[in-house]
Biopython code that builds the backbone (N, CA, C, O; Angstrom):
import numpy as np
from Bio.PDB.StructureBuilder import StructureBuilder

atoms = [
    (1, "UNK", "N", (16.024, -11.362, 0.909)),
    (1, "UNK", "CA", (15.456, -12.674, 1.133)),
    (1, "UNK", "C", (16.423, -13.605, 1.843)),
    (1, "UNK", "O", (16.058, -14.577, 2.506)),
    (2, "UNK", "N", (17.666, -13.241, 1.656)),
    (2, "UNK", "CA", (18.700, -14.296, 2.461)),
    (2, "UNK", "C", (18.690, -14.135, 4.130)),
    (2, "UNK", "O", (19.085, -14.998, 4.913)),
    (3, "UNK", "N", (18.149, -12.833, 4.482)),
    (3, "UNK", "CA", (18.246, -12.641, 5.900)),
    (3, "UNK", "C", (17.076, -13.148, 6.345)),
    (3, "UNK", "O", (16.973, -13.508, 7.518)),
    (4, "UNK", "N", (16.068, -13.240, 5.486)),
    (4, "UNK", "CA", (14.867, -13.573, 5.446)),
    (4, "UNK", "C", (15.287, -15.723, 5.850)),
    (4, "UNK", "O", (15.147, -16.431, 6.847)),
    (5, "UNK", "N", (15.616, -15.874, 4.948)),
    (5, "UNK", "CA", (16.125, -16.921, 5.043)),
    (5, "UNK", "C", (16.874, -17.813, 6.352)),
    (5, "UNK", "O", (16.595, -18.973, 6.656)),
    (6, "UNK", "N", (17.858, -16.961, 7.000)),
    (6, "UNK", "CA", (18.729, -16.927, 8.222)),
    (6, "UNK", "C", (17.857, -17.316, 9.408)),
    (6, "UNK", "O", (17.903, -18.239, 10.221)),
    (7, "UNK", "N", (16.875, -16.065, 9.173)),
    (7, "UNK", "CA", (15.302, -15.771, 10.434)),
    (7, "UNK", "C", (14.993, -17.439, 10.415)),
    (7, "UNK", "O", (14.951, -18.215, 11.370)),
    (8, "UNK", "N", (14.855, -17.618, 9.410)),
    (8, "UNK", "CA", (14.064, -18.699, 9.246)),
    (8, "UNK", "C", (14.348, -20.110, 9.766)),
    (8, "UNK", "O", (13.497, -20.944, 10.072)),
    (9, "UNK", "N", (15.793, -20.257, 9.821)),
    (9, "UNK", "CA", (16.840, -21.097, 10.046)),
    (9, "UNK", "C", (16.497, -21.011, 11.395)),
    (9, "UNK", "O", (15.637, -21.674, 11.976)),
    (10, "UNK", "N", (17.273, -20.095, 11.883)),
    (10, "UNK", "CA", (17.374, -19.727, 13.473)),
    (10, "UNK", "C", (16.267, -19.743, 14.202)),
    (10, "UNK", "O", (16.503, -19.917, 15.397)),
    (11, "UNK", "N", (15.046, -19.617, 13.903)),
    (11, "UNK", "CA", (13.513, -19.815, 14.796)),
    (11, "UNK", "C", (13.071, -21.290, 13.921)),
    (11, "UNK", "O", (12.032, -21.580, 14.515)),
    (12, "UNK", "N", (13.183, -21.910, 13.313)),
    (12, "UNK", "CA", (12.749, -23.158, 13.011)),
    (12, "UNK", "C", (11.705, -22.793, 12.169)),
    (12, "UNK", "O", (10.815, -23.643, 12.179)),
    (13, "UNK", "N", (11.468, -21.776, 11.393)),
    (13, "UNK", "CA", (9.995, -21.683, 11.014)),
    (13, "UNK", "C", (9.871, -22.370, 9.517)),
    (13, "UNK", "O", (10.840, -22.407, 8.760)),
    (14, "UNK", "N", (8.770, -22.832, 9.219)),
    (14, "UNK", "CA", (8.499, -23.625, 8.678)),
    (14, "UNK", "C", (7.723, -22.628, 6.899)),
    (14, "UNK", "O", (7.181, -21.545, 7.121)),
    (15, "UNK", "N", (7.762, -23.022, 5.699)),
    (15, "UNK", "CA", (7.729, -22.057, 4.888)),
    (15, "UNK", "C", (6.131, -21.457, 4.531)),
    (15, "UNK", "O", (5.878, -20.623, 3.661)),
    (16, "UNK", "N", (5.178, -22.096, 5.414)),
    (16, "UNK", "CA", (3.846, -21.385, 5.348)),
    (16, "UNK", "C", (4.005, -19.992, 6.411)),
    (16, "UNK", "O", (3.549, -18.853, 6.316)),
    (17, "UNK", "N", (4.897, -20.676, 7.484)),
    (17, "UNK", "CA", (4.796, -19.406, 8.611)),
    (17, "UNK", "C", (5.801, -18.737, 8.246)),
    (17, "UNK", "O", (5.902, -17.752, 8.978)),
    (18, "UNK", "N", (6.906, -18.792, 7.183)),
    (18, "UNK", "CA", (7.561, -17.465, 6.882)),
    (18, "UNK", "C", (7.070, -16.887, 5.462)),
    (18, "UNK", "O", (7.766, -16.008, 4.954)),
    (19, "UNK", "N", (5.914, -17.324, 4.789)),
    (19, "UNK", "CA", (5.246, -16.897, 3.776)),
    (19, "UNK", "C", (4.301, -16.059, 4.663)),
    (19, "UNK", "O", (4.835, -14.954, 4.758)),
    (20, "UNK", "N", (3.608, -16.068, 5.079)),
    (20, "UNK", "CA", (2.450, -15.842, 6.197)),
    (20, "UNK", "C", (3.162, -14.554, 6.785)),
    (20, "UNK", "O", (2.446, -13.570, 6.597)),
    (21, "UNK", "N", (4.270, -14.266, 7.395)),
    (21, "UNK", "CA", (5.453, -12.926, 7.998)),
    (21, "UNK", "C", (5.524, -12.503, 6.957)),
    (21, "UNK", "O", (4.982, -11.398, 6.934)),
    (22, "UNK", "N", (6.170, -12.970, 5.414)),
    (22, "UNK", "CA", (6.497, -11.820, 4.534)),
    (22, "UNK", "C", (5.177, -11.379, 4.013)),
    (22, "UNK", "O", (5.178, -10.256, 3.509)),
    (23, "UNK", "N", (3.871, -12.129, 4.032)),
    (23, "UNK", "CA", (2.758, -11.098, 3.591)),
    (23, "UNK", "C", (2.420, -10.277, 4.402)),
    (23, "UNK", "O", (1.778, -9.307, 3.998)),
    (24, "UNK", "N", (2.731, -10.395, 5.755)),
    (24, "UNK", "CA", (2.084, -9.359, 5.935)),
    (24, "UNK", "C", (3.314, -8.205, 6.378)),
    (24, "UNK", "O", (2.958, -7.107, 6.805)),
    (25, "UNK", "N", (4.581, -8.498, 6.259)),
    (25, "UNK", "CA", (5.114, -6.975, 6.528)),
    (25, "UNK", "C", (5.237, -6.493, 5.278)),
    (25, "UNK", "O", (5.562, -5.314, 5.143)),
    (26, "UNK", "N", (4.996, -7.332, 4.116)),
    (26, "UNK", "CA", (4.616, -6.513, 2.678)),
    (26, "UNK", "C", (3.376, -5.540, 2.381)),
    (26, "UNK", "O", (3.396, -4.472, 1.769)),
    (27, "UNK", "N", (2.117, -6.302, 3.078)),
    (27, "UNK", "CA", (1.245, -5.353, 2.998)),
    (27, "UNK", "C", (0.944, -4.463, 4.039)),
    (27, "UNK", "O", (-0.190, -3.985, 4.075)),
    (28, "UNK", "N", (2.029, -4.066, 5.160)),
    (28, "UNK", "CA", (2.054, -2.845, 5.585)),
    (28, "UNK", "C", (3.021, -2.389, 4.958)),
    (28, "UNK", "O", (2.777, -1.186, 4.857)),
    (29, "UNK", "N", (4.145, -2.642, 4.381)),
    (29, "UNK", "CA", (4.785, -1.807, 3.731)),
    (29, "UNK", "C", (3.941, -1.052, 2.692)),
    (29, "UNK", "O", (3.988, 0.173, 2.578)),
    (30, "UNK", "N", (3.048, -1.973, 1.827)),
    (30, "UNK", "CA", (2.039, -1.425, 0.758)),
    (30, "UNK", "C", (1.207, -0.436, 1.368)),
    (30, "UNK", "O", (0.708, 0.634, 1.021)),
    (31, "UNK", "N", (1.222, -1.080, 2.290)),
    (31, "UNK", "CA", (-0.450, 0.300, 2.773)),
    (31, "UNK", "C", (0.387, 1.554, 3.077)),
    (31, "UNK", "O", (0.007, 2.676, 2.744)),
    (32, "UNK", "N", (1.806, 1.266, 3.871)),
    (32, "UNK", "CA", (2.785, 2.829, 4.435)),
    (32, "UNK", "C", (2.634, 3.869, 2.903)),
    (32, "UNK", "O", (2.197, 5.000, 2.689)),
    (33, "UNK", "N", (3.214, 2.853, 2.100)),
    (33, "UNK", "CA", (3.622, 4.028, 0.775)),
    (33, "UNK", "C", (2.202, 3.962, 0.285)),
    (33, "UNK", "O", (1.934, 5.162, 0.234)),
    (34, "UNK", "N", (1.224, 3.387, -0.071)),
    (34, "UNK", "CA", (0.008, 3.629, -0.578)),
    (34, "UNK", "C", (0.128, 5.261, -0.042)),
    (34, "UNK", "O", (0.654, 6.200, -0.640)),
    (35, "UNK", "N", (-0.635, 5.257, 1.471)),
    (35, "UNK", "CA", (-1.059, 6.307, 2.454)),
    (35, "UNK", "C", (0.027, 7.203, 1.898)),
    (35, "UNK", "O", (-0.310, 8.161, 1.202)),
    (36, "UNK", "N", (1.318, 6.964, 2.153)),
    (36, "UNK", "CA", (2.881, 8.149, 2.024)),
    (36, "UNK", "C", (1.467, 8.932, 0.337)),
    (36, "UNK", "O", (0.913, 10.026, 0.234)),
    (37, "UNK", "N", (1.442, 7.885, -0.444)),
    (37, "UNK", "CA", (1.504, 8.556, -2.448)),
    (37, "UNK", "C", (0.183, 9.526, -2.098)),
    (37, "UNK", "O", (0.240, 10.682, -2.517)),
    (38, "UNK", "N", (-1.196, 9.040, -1.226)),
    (38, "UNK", "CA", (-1.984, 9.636, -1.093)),
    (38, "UNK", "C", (-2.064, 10.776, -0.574)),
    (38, "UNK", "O", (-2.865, 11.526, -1.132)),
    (39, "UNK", "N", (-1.369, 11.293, 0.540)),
    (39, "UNK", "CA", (-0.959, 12.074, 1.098)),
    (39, "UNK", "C", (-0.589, 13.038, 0.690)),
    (39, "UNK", "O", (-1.131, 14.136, 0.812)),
    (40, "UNK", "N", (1.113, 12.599, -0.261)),
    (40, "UNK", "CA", (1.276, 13.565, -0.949)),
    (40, "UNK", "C", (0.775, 14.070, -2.466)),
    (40, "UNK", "O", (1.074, 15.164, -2.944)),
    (41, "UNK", "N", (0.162, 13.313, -2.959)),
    (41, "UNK", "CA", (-1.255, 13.738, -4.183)),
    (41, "UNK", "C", (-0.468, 13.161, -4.882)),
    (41, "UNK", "O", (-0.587, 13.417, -6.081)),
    (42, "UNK", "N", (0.492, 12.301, -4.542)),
    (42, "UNK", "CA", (1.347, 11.474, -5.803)),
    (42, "UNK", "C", (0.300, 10.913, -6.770)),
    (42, "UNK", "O", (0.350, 11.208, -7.964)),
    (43, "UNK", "N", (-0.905, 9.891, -6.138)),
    (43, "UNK", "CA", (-1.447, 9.174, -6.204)),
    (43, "UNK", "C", (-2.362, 9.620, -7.484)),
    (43, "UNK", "O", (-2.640, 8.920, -8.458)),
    (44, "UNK", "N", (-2.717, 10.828, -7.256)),
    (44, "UNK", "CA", (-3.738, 12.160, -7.448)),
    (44, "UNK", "C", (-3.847, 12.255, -9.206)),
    (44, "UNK", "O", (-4.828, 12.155, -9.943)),
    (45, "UNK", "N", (-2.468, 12.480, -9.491)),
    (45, "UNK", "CA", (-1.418, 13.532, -10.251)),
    (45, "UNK", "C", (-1.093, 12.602, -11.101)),
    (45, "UNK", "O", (-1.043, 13.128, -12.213)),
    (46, "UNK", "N", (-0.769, 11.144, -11.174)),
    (46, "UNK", "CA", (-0.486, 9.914, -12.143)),
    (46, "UNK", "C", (-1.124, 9.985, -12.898)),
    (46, "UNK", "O", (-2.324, 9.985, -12.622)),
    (47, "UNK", "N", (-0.724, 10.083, -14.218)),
    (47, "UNK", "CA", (-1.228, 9.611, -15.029)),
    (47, "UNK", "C", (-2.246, 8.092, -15.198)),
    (47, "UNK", "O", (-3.128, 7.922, -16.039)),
    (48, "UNK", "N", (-2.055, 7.670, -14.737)),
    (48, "UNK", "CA", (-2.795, 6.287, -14.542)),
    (48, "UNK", "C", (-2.440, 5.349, -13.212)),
    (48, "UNK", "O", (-1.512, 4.614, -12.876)),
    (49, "UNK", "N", (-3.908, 5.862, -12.558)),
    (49, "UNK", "CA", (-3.671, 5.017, -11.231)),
    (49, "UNK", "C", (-2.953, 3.636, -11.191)),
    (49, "UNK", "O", (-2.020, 3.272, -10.476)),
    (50, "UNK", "N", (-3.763, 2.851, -12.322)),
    (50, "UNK", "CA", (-3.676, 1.122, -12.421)),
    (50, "UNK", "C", (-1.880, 0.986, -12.574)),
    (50, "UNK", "O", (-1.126, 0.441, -11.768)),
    (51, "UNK", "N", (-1.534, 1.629, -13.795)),
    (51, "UNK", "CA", (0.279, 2.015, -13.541)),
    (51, "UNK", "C", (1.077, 2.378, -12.374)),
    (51, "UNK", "O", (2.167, 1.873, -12.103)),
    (52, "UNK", "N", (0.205, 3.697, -11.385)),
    (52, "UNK", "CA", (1.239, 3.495, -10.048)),
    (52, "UNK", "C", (1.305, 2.364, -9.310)),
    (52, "UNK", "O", (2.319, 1.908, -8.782)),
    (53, "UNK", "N", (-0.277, 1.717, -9.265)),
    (53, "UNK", "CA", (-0.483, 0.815, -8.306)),
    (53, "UNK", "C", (1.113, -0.580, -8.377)),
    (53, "UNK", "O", (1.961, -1.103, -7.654)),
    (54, "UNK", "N", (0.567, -0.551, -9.927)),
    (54, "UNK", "CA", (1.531, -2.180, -10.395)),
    (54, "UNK", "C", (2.886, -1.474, -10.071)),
    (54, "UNK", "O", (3.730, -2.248, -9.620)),
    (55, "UNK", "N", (3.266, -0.214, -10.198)),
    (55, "UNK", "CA", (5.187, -0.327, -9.963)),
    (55, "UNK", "C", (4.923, -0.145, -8.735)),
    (55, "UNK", "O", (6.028, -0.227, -8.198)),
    (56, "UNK", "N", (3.995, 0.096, -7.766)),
    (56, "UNK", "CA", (4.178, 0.365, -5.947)),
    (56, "UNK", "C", (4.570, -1.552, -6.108)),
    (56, "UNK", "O", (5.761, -1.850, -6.018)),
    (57, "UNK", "N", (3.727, -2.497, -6.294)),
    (57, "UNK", "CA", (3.494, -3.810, -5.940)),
    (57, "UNK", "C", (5.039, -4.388, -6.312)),
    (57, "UNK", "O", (5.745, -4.861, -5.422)),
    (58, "UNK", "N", (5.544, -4.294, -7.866)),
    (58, "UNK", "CA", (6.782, -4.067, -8.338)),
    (58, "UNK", "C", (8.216, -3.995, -7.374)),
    (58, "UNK", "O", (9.128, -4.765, -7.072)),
    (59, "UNK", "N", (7.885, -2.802, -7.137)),
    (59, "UNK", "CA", (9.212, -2.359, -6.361)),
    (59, "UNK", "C", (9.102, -3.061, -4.974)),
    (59, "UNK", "O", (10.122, -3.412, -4.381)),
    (60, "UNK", "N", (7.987, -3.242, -4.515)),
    (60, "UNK", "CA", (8.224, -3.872, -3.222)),
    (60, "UNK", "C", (8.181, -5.620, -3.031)),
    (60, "UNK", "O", (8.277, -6.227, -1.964)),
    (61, "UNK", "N", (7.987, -6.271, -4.565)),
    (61, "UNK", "CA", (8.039, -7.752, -4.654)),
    (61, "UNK", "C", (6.145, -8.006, -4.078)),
    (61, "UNK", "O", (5.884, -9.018, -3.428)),
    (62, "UNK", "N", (5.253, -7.200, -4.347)),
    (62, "UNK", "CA", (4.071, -7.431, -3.841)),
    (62, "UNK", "C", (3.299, -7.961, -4.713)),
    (62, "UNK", "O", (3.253, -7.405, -5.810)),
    (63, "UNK", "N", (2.208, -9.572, -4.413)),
    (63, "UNK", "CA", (1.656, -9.467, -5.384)),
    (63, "UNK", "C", (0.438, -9.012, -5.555)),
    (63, "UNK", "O", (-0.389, -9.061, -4.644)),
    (64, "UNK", "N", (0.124, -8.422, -6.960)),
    (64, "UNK", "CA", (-1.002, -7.483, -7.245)),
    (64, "UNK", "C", (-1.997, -7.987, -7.024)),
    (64, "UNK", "O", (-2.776, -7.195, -6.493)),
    (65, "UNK", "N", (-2.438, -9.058, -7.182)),
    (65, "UNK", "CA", (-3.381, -9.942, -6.688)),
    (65, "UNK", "C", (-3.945, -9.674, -5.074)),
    (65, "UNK", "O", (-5.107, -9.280, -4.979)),
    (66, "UNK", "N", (-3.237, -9.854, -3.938)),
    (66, "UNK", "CA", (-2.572, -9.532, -2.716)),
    (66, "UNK", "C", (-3.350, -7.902, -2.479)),
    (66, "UNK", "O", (-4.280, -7.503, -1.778)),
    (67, "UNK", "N", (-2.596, -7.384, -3.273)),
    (67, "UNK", "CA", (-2.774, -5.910, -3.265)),
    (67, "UNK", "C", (-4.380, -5.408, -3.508)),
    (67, "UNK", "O", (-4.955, -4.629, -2.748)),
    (68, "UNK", "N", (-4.880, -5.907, -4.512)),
    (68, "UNK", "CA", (-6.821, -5.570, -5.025)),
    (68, "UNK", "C", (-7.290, -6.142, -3.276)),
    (68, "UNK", "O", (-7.976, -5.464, -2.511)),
    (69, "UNK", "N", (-6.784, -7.362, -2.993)),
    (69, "UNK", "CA", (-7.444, -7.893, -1.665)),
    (69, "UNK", "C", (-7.329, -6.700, -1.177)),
    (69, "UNK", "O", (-8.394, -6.152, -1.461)),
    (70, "UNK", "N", (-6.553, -5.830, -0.506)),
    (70, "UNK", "CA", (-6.529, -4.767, 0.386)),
    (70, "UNK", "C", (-7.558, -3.508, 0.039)),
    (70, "UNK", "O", (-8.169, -2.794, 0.834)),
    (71, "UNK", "N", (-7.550, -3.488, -0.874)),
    (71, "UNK", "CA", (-8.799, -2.380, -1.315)),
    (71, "UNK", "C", (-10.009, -2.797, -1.535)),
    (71, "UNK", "O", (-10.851, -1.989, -1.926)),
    (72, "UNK", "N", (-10.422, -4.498, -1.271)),
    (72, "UNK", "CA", (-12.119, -4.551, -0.942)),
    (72, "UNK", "C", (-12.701, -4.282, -0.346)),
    (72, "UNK", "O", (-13.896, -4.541, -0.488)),
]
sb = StructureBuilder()
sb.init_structure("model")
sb.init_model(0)
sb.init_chain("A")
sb.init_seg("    ")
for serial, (resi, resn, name, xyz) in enumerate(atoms, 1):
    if name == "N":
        sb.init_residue(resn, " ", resi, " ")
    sb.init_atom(name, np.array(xyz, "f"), 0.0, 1.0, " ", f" {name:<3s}", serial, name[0])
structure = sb.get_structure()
């Protein structure tokens, strides 16, 4: 978030338009590893989908909220 921060400095951007950049290279990051878990039957094989979903969102600072949007 500090480089995140720097970006921010250095182009003037203002904190809707660097909220607005981190959602969405979060939810391609979400959709990369979604697709990566599906792929490899990670997804499949869990014991409980609703559990992978929340540590995918977790580990990448995504919010889950955010995340259901992508699967309507």
């Amino acid at each position: 978030l500090s480089a995140l921060n720097h970006l921010r400095n250095i182009f003037g951007l203002g904190k809707r338009e660097t909220e607005a950049i981190m959602l969405e290279v979060t939810s391609k990051a979400y959709r990369k590893r979604l697709s990566q878990a599906v792929t490899r039957g990670d997804l499949e094989i869990a014991t409980s989908k609703a559990a992978f979903l929340q540590n995918l969102c977790d580990e990448l600072r995504f919010d889950p909220q955010k995340a259901s949007e992508i699967h309507e």
